[in-house]
Backbone as CSV, one residue per row, in Angstrom:
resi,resn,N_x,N_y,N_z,CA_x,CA_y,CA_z,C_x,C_y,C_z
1,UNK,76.280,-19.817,-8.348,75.338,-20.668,-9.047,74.781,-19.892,-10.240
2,UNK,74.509,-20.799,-11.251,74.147,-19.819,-12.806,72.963,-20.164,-12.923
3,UNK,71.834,-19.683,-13.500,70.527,-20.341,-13.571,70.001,-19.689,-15.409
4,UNK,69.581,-20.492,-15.808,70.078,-19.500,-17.556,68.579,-18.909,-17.558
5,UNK,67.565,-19.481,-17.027,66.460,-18.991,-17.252,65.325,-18.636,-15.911
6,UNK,65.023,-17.655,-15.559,64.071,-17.606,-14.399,62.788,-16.863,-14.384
7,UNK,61.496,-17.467,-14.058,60.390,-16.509,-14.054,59.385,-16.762,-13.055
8,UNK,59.417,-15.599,-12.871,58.346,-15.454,-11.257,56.907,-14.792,-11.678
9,UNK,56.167,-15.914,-11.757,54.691,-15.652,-11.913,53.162,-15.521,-11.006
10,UNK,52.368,-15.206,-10.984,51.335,-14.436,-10.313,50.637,-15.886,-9.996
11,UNK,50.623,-16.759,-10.639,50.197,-17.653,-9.766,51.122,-19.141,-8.471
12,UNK,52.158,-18.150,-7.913,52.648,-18.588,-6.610,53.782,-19.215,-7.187
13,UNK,53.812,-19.353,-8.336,54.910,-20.931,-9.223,56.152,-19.911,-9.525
14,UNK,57.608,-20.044,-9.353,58.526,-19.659,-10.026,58.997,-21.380,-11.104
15,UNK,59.271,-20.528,-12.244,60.071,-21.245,-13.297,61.491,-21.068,-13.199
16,UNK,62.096,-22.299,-13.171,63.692,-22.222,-13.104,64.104,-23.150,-14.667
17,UNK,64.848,-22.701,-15.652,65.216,-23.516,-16.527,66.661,-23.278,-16.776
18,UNK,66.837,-24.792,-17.470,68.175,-24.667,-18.085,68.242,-24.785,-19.018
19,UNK,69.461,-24.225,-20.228,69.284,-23.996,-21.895,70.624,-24.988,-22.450
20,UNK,70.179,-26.427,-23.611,71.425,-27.077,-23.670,71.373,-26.861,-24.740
21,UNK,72.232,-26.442,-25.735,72.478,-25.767,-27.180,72.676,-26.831,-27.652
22,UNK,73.776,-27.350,-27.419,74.506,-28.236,-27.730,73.982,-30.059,-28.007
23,UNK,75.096,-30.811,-28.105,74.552,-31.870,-27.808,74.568,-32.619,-26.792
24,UNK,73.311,-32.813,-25.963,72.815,-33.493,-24.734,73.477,-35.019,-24.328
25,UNK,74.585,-34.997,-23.436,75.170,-35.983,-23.127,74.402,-37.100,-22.295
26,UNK,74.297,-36.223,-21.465,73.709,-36.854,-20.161,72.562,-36.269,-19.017
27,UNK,71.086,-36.792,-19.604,70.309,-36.342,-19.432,69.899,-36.125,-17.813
28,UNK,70.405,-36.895,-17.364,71.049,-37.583,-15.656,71.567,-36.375,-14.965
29,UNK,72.538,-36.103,-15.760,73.365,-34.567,-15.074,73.270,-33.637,-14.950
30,UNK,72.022,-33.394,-16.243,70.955,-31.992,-16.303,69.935,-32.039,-15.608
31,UNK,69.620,-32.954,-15.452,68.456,-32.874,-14.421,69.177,-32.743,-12.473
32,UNK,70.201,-33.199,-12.408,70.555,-33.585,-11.534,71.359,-32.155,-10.956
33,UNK,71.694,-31.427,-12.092,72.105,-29.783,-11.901,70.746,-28.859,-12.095
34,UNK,69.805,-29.211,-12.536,68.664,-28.547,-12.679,67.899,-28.451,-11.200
35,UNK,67.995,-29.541,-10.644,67.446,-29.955,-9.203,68.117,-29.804,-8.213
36,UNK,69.225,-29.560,-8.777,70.113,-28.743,-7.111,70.163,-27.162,-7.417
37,UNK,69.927,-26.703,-8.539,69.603,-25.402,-8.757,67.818,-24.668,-8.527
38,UNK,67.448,-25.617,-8.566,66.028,-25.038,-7.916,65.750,-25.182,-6.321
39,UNK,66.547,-26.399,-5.917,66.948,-26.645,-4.557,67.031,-25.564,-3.783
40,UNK,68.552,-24.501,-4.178,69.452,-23.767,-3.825,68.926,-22.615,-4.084
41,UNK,67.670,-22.240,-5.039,67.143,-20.739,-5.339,66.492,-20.236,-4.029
42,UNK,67.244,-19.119,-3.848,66.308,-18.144,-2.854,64.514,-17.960,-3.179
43,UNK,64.355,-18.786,-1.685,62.681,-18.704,-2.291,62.087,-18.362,-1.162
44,UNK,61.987,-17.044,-0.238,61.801,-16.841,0.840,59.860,-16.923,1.041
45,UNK,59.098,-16.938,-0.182,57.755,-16.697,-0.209,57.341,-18.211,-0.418
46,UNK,58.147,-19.394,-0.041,57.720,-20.822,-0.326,57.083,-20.880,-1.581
47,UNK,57.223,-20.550,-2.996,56.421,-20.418,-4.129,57.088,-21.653,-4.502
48,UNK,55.979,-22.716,-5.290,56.658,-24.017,-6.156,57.178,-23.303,-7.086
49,UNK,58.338,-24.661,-7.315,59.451,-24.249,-8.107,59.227,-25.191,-9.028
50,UNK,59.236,-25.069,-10.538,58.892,-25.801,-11.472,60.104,-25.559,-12.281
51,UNK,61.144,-27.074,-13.005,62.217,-26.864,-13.292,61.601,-27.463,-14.987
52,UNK,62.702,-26.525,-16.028,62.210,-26.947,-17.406,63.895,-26.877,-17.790
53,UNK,64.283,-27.511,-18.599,65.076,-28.074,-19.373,64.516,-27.487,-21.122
54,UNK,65.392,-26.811,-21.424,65.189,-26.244,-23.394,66.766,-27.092,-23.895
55,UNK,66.462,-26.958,-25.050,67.157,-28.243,-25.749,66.678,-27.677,-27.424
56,UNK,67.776,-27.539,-27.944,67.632,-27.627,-29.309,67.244,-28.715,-29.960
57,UNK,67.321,-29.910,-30.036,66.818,-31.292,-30.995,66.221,-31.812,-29.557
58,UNK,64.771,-32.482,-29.710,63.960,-33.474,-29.132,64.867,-34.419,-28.011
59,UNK,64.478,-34.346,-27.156,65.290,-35.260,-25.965,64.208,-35.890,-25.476
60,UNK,63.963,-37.500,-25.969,63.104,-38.577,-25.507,63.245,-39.449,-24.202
61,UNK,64.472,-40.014,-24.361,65.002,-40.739,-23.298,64.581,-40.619,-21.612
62,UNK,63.415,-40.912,-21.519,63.258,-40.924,-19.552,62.573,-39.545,-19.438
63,UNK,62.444,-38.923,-20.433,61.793,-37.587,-20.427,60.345,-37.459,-19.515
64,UNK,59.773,-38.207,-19.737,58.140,-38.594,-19.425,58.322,-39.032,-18.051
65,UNK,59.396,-39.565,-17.605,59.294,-40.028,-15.854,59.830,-38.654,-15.300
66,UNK,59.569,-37.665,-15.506,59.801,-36.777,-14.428,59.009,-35.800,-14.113
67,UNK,58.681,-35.603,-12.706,57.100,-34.866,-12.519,57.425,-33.829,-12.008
68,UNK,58.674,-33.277,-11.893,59.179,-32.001,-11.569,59.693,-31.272,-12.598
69,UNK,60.153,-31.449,-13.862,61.203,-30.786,-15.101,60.644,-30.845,-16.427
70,UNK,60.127,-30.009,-17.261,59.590,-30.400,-18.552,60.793,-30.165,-19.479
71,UNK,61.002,-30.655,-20.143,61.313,-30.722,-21.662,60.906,-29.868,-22.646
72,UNK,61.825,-28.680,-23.099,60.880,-28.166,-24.489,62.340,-28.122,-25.024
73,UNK,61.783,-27.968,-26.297,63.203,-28.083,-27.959,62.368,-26.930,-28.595
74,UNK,63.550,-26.920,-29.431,63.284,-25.665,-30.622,61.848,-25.637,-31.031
75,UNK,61.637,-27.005,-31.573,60.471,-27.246,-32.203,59.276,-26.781,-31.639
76,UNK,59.066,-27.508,-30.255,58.384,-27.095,-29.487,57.949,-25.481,-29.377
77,UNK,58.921,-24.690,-29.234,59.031,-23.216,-28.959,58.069,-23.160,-29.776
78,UNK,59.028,-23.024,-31.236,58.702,-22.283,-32.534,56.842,-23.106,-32.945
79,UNK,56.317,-23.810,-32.248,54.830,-24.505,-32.577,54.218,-23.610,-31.293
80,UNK,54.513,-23.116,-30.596,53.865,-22.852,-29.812,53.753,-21.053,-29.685
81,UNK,54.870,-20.888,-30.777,54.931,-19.323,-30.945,53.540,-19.335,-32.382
82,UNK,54.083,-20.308,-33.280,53.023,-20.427,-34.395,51.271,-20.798,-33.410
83,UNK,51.301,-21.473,-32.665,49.839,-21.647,-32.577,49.403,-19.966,-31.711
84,UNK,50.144,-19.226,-30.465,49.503,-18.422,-30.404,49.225,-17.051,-31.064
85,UNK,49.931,-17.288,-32.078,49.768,-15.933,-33.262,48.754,-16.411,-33.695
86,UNK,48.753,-17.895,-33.904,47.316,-18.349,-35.002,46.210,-17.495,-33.885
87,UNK,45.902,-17.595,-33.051,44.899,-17.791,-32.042,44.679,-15.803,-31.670
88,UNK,45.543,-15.037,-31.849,45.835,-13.657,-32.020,45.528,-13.531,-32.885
89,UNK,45.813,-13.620,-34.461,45.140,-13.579,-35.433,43.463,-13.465,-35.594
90,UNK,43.506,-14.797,-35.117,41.519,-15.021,-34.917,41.083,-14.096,-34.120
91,UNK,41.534,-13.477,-32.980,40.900,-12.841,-32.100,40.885,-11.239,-33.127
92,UNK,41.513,-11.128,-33.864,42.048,-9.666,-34.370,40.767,-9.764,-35.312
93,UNK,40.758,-10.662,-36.199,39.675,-10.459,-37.353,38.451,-10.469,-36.611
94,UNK,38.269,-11.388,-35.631,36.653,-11.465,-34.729,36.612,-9.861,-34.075
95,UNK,37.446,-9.443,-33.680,37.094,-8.106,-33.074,37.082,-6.761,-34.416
96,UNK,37.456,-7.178,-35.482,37.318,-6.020,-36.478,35.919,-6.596,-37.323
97,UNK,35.300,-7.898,-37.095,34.063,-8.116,-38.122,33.011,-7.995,-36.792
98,UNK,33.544,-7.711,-35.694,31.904,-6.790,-35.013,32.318,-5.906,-34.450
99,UNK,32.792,-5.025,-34.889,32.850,-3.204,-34.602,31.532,-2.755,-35.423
């Protein structure tokens, strides 16, 4: 079994994702291999398993009915790399204008 992305975090949750470069055929089949791959992960500490799906271009279709798998795209990433630099930034100048 291949799993392209995995992370085991401090609050009890492992992340299982899958990465579709390409173009997204069948959103059905990724989820449906995404969910027998979190199924099948060795999880001997019962930690929830939270499955995410990455995707280069926006994948709308049925996206929103699923309460186990998020959705992120490029876009997504790259806004979310830009907002926490913004937010690092601020913290950098607030801690050098009260030294």
């Amino acid at each position: 079994m291949q799993i392209d992305v995995v992370g085991i975090r401090d609050d009890n949750w492992i992340d299982v994702g899958e990465c579709k470069w390409g173009k997204v055929r069948s959103i059905k089949t990724i989820v449906e291999e995404l969910r027998t791959r979190m199924k099948n992960y060795p999880n001997p500490q019962n930690q929830t398993i939270a499955g995410h799906i990455f995707t280069r271009d926006p994948v709308k279709a049925g996206c929103d009915m699923l309460s186990d798998i998020t959705f992120h795209n490029l876009e997504d990433i790259y806004k979310l790399y830009e907002d926490n630099n913004t937010i690092r930034q601020g913290q950098y100048q607030h801690r050098r204008m009260h030294k």
